[in-house]
VEXDREN-2710 file (C-alpha; in Angstrom, 1 decimal):
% VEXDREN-2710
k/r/px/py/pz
1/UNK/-81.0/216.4/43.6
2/UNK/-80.8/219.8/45.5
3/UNK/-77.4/221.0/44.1
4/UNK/-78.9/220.6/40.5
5/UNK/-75.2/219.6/39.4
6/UNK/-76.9/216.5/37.0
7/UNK/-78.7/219.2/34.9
8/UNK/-74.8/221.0/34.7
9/UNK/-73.2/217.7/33.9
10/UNK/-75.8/217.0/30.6
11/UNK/-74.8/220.5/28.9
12/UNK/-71.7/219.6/29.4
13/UNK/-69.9/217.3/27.4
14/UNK/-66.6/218.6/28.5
15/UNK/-67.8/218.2/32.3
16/UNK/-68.7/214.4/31.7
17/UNK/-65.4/213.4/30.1
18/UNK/-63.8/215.4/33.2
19/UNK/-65.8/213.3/35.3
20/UNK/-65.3/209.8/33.5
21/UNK/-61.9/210.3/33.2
22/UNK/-61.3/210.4/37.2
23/UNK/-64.0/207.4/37.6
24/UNK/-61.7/205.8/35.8
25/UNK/-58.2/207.2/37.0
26/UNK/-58.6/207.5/40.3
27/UNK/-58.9/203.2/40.9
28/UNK/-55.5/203.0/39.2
29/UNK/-53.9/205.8/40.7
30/UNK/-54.7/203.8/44.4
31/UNK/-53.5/200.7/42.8
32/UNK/-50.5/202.5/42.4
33/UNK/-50.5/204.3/45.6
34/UNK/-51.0/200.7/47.9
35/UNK/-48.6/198.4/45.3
36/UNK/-45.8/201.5/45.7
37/UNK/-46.7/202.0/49.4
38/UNK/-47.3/206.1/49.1
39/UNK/-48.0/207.6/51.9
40/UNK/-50.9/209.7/50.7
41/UNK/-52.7/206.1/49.6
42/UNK/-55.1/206.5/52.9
43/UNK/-56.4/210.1/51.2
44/UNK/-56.4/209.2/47.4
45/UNK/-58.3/205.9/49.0
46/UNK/-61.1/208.3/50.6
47/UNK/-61.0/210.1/47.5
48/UNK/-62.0/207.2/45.9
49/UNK/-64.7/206.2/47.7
50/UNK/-66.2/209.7/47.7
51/UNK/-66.0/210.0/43.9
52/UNK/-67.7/206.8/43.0
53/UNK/-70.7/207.8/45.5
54/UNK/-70.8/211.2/43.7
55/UNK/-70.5/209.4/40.5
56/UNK/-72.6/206.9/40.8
57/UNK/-75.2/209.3/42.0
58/UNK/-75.2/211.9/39.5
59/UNK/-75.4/208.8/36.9
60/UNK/-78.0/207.1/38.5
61/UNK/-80.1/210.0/38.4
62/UNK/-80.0/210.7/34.5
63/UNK/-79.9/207.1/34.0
64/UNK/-81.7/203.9/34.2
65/UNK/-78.4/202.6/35.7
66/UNK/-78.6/201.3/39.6
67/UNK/-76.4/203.0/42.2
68/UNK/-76.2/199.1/43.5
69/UNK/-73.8/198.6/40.6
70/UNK/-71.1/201.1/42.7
71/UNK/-71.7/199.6/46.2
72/UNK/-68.4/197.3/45.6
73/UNK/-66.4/200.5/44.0
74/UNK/-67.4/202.6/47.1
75/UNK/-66.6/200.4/49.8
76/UNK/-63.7/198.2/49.0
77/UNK/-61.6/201.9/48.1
78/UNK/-61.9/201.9/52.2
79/UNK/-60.3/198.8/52.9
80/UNK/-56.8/200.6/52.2
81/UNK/-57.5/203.8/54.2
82/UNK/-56.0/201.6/57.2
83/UNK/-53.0/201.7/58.5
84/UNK/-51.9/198.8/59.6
85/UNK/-53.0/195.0/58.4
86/UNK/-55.2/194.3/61.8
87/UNK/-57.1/197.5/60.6
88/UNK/-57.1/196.2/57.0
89/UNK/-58.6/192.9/57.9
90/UNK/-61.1/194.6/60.6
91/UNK/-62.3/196.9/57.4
92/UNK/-62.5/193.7/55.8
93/UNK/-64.3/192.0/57.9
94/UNK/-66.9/194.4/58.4
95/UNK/-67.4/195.1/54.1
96/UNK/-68.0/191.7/54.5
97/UNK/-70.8/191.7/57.3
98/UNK/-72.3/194.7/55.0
99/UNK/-72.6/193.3/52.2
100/UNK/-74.0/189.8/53.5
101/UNK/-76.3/192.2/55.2
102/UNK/-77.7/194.0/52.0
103/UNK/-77.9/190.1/50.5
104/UNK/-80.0/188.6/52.9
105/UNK/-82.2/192.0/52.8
106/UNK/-83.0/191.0/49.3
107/UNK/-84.1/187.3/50.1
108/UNK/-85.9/188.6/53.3
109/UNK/-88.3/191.1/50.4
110/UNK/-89.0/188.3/48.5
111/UNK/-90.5/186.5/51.6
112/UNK/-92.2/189.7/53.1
113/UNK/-93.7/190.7/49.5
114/UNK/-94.9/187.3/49.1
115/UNK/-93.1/186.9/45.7
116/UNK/-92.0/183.5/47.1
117/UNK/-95.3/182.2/47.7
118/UNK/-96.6/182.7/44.2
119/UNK/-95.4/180.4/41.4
120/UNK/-96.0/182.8/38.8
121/UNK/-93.8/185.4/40.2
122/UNK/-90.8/184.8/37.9
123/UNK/-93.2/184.3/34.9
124/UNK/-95.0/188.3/35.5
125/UNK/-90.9/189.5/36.3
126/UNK/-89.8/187.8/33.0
127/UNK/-92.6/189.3/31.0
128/UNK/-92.3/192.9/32.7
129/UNK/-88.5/192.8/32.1
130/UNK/-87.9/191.6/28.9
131/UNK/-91.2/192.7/26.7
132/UNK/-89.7/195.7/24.6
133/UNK/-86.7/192.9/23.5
134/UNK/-88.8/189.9/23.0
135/UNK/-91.3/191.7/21.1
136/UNK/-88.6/193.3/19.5
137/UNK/-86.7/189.9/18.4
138/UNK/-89.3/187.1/18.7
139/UNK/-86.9/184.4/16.5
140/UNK/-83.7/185.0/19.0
141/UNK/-82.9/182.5/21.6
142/UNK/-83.1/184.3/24.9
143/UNK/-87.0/185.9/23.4
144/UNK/-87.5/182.2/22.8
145/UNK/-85.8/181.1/26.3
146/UNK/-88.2/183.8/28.1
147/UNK/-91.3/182.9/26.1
148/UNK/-90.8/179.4/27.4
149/UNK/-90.2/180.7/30.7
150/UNK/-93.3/182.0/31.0
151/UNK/-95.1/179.4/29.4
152/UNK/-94.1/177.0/31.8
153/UNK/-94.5/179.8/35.1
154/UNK/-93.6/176.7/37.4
155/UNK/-90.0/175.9/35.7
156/UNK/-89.3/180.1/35.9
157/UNK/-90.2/179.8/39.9
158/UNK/-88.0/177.4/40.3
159/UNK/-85.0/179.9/39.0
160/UNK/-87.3/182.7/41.5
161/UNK/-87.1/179.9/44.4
162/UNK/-83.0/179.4/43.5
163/UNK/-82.4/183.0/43.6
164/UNK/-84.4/183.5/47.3
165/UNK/-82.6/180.5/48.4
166/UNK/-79.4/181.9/47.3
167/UNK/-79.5/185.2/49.1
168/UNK/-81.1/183.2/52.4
169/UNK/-78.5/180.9/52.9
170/UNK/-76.1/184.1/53.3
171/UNK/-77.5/184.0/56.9
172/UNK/-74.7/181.5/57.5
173/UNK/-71.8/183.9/57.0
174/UNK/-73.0/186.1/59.6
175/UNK/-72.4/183.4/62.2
176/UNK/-69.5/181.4/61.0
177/UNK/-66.8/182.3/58.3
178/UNK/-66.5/178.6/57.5
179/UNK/-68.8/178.2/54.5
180/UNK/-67.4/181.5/53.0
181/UNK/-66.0/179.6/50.3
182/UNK/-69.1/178.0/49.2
183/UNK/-71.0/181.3/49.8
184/UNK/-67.9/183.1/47.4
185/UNK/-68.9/180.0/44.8
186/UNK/-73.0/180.6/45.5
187/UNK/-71.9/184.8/44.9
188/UNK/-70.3/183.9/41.2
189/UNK/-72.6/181.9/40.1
190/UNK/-75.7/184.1/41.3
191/UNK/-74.2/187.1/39.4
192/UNK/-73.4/185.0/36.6
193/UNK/-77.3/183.9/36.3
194/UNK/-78.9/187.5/37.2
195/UNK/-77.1/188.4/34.0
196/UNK/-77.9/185.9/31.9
197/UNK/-81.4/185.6/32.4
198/UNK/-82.7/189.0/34.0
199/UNK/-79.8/191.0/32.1
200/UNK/-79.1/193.3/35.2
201/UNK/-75.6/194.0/35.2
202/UNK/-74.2/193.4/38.7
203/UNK/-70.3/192.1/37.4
204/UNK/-69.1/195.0/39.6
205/UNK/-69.7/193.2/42.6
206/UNK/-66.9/190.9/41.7
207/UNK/-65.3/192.5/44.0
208/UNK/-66.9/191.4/47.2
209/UNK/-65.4/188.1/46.5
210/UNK/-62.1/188.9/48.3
211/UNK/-63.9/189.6/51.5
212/UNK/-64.9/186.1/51.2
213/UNK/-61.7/185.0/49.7
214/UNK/-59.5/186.7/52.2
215/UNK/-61.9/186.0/55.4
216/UNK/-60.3/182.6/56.3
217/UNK/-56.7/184.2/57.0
218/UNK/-55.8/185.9/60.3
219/UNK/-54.2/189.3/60.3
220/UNK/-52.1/188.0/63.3
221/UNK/-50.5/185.9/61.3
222/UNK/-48.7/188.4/58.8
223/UNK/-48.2/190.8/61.4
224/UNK/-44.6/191.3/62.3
225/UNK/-43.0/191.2/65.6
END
């Protein structure tokens, strides 16, 4: 990175507790801020939002950690820089359009790589992403689980073929908010499954389920006369 700060934060030790420590403050301090109705919450809000990007940059680049993990920590911060609840649900609204955007995306690569026209796809990603720990502990049950996996490459597509599936059928909430509480189901459970079979770590995007959640009411209806 040009300013070379990654380099300053691993001499550091101080420097990284500094930084974890306002990761971690500055959520709760804008928790505090919107549930006591401060009137600096729009600024600590940006605040927020900027941190986490720096943050999840600087981490990303020293670690084998995904800056997709802080998409959900970086955007939803924005949601309470408006200032009134039209605004909120507008901000809302278009976290929500984003993120269905960056879903699809991923279902659209699997089609344009051709990943979803090979049925041992899932077997080679399997293999590839789990050889260190199955080599590591052959006599465990998820080693065991993947070795069976990609013994039988067509039963792992099918979980490939899910997966696609699951990220395609997103296409629906950019037309119509009606399914969005199936899609909210169909996020939960995708999450749920990434980690327990691929072991990628994407629990921080939990919090996209409001925008789903929250996208059947109408800000018109809370506003006040």
């Amino acid at each position: 990175m040009l300013t070379d700060w990654q380099h300053s934060l691993l001499g550091n030790n101080v420097l990284c507790l500094i930084f974890d420590i306002i990761y971690a403050a500055l959520p709760i301090l804008l928790t505090i801020a919107v549930y006591k109705d401060i009137p600096g919450k729009v600024f600590i809000a940006i605040v927020t939002a900027i941190f986490t990007l720096m943050y999840g940059t600087f981490l990303s680049a020293v670690s084998y950690t995904s800056p997709e993990m802080f998409i959900g920590f970086i955007l939803i911060p924005l949601l309470f820089t408006a200032t009134s609840l039209k605004g909120f649900y507008y901000l809302l609204h278009c976290i929500r359009y984003l993120f269905i955007l960056v879903f699809i995306s991923a279902g659209f690569w699997k089609i344009k790589e051709a990943g979803i026209f090979n049925l041992e796809e899932m077997a080679g990603i399997l293999l590839v992403q789990h050889n260190m720990y199955v080599l590591s502990n052959p006599s465990d049950l998820f080693s065991k689980t993947v070795y069976y996996l990609v013994q039988h490459p067509i039963i792992a597509y099918a979980f490939y073929f899910i997966a696609a599936f699951a990220e395609l059928v997103f296409v629906a909430g950019v037309f119509t908010k009606k399914y969005d509480k199936a899609l909210l189901v169909i996020l939960c459970l995708f999450i749920l499954f990434d980690f327990l079979l691929m072991r990628i770590n994407y629990f921080s995007w939990f919090v996209f389920a409001g925008c789903f959640y929250f996208s059947r009411f109408k800000s018109n209806k809370y506003e006040t006369k």
